[in-house]
C-alpha positions in Angstrom: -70.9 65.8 34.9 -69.0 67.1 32.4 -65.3 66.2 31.0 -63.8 69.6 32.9 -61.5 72.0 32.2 -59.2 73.3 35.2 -58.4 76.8 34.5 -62.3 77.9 33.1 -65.7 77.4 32.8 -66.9 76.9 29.1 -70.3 76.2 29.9 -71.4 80.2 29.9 -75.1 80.5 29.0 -76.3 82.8 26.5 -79.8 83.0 28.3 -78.5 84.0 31.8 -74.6 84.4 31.6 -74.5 81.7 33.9 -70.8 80.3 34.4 -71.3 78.1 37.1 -74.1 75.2 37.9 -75.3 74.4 41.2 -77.2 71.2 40.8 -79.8 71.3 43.9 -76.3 72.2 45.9 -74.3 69.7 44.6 -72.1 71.9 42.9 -71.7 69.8 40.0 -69.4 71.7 37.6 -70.5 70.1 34.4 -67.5 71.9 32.3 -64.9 73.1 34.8 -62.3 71.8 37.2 -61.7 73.6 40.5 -57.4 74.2 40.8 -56.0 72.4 43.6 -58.0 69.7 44.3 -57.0 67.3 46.6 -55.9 63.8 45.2 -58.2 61.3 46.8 -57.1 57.9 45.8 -60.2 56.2 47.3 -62.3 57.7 44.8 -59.7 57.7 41.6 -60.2 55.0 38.9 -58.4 54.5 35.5 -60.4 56.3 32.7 -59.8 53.1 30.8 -62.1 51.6 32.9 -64.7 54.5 34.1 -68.0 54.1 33.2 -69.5 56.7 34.9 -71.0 54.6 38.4 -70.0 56.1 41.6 -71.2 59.9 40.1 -72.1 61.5 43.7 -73.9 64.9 44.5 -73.0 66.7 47.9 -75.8 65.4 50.4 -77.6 63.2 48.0 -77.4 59.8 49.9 -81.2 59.9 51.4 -82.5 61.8 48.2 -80.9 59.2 46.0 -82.5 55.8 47.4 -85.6 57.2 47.4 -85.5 57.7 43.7 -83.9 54.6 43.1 -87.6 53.4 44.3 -89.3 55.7 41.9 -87.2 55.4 39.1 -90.1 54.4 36.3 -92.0 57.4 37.3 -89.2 59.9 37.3 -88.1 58.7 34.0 -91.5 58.6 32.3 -92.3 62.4 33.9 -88.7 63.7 33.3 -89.4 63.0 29.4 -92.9 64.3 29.0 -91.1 67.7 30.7 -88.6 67.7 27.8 -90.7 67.0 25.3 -93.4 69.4 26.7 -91.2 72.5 27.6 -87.9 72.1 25.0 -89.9 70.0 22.0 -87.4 67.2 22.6 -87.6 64.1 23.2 -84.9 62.9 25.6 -83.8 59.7 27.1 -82.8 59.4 30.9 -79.2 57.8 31.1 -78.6 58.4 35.1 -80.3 59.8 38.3 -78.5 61.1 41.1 -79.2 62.5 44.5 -78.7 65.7 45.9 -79.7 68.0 48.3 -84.0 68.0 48.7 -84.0 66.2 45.1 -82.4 64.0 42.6 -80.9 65.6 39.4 -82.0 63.5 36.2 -79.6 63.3 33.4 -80.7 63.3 30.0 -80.1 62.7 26.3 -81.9 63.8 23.2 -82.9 61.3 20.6 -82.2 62.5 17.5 -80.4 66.1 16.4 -79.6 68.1 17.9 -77.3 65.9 20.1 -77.2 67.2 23.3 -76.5 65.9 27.2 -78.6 68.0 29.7 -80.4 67.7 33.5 -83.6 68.4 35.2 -84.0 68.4 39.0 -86.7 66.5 40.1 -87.6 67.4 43.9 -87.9 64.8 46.8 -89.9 65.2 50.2 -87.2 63.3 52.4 -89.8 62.7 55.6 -92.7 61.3 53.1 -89.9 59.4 51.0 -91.9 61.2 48.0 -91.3 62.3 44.2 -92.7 65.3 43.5 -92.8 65.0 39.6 -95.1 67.8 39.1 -92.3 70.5 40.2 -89.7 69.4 38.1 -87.5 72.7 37.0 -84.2 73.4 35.2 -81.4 75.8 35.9 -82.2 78.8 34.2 -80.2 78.8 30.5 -78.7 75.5 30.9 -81.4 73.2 28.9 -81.5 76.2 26.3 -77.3 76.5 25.9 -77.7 72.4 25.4 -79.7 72.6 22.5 -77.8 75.8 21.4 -74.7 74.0 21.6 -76.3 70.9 19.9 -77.4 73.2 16.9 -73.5 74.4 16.6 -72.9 70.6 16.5 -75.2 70.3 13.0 -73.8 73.7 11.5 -70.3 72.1 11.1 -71.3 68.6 11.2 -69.0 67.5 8.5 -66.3 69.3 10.0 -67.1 68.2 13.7 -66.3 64.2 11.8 -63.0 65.5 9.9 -62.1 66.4 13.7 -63.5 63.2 15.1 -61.3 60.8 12.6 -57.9 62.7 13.2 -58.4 62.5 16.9 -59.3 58.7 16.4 -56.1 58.4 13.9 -54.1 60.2 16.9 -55.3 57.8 19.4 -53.8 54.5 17.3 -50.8 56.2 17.1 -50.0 57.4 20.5 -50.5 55.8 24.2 -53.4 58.0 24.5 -56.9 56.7 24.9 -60.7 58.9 25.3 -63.4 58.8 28.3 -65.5 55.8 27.4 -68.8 56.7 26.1 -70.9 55.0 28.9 -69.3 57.4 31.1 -70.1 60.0 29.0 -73.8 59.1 29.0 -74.2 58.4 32.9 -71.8 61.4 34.3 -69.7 63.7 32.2 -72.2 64.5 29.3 -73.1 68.0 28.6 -74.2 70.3 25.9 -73.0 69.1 22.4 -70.1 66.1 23.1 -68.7 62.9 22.1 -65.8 60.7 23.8 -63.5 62.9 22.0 -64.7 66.2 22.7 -67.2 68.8 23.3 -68.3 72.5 22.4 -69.6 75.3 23.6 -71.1 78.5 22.3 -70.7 81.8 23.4 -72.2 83.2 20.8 -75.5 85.4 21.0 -77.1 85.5 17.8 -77.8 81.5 18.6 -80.2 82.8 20.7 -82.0 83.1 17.8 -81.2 80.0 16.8 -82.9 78.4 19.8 -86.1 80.1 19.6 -86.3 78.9 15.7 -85.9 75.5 17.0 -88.9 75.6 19.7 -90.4 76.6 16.8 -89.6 74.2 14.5 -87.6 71.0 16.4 -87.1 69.2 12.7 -85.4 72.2 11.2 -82.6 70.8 9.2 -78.7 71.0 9.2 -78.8 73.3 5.9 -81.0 75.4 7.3 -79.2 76.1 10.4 -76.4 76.8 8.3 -78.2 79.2 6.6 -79.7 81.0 9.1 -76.1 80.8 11.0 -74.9 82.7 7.6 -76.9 85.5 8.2 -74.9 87.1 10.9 -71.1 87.2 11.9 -69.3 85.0 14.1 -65.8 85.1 15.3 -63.8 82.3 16.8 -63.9 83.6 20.0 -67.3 82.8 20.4 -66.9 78.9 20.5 -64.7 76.7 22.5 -64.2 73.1 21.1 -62.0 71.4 24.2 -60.2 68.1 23.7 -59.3 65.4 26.6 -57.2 62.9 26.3 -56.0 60.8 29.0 -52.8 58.4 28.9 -53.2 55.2 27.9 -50.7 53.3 30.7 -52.1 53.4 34.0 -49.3 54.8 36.3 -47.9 57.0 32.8 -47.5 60.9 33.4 -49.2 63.4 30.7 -45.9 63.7 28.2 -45.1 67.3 26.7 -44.2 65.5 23.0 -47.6 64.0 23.0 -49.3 67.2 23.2 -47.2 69.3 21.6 -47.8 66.9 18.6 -51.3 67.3 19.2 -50.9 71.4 19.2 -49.0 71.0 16.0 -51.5 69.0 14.3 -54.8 71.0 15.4 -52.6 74.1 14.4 -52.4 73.0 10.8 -55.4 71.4 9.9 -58.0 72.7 7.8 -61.5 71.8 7.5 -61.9 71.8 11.7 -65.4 74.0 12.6 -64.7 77.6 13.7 -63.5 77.9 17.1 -61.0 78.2 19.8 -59.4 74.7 20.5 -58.2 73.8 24.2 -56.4 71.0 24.5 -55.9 68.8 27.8 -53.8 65.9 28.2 -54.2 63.9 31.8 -52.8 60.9 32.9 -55.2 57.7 33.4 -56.8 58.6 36.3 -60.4 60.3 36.8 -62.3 60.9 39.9 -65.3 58.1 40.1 -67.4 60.4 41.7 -67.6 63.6 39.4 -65.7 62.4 35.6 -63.2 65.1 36.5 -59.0 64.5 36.6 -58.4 67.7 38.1 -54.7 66.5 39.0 -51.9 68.7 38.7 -49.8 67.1 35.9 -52.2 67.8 33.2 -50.5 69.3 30.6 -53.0 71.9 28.7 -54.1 74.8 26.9 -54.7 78.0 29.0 -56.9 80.7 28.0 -54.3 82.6 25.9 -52.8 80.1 24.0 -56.4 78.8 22.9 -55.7 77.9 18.9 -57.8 80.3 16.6 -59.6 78.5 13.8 -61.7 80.9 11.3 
């Protein structure tokens, strides 16, 4: 449920070293595409258009009427877990069924922004919510909030990066996700419509354990704290999709390399290694993912470095 990347998964959790998520066997690759899949024009839409219905988990069908049915409970029990377990309060923007459960996206209110999930298990022969064993992935919910706290560190500079990609946008066929399709399917960790980071670093798990401590700490003082060790680039990806604007247009190389040039000069950007994806206008309805071939991007190697 995440806008993906082909060639990697960002989404590597500091708790468990987790690279890939397996929502109740849905395989729901929040921040990764898998190469060479298929192009299944029943399912493709225009991204102009996508607002995130349609999002489908493998064997989910049964699962996801039946919470359909319980809908006000699984919302009202989904955000006393948040606010119980991670100190956050959290709004549900989508539920979903998979395999033996439906998986519950969520959104915290407030800073640090974040998009995360919780699986909430179904009894199939009952047709029953079982609200009391709601569970998360292990290290997902905690690399969220890790990657929300990143988010406040270089807030300022995370809004310098916002308004270029917005003046890019007017000046180029090139348009961004819609944010509704953000909220109900591609969200994940720290993102907007125009794009979304990622921390590798460990010393935020630090960072997370000072905020189940203290939710309300402030931007200056995770900059603080953030001060008090050493980071390196390498340690955050901040990825950037942007989708042509036409709707039968293919990804064009002067586009992006004007992109490239531009991210490559700036200053002021937060610390970080930039990937940059351009896709044509299309997006599979039932994951947020344009995992076509013709995307033009940014492979590991040719990341863009800034301190």
């Amino acid at each position: 449920m995440k806008i993906k990347k082909k060639s990697i998964n960002h989404k590597l959790k500091l708790v468990t070293g987790i690279t890939t998520l397996m929502l109740l066997g849905g395989c729901l690759n929040m921040k990764s595409t898998a190469q060479n899949d298929p192009k299944r024009p029943e399912t493709e839409v225009s991204v102009s258009s996508y607002t995130g219905e349609g999002l489908k988990l493998d064997n989910g069908e049964k699962t996801d009427k039946i919470a359909q049915k319980h809908k006000k409970e699984i919302i009202t029990d989904v955000e006393k877990f948040f606010l119980n377990k991670y100190k956050t309060k959290v709004k549900v923007n989508n539920i979903v069924g998979a395999v033996d459960g439906a998986t519950v996206i969520v959104e915290s209110l407030g800073k640090p922004h974040f998009y995360t999930y919780a699986i909430v298990p179904i009894d199939i022969e009952q047709e029953k919510v079982m609200t009391d064993g709601i569970w998360t992935q292990e290290g997902q919910v905690e690399g969220a909030i890790m990657d929300g706290i990143y988010g406040m560190i270089y807030e300022d500079e995370f809004k310098t990066l916002e308004a270029y990609l917005k003046q890019f946008a007017n000046k180029y066929p090139v348009v961004f996700m819609k944010q509704e399709a953000i909220d109900k399917a591609a969200g994940d960790g720290f993102m907007t419509r125009y794009y979304y980071a990622t921390v590798y670093d460990r010393s935020f798990t630090q960072l997370y354990e000072q905020y189940i401590k203290n939710p309300n700490t402030s931007s200056e003082q995770w900059k603080s704290a953030f001060k008090q060790t050493e980071h390196l680039p390498k340690d955050f990806i901040i990825t950037i999709h942007l989708y042509m604007k036409e709707k039968d247009a293919e990804p064009e190389q002067k586009i992006f390399d004007q992109l490239k040039a531009d991210i490559e000069k700036m200053d002021g950007l937060p610390m970080g290694m930039y990937s940059l994806n351009l896709h044509d206008n299309t997006v599979d309805k039932t994951n947020a993912i344009n995992s076509k071939q013709n995307t033009i991007e940014t492979f590991d190697k040719d990341y863009i470095p800034k301190k």
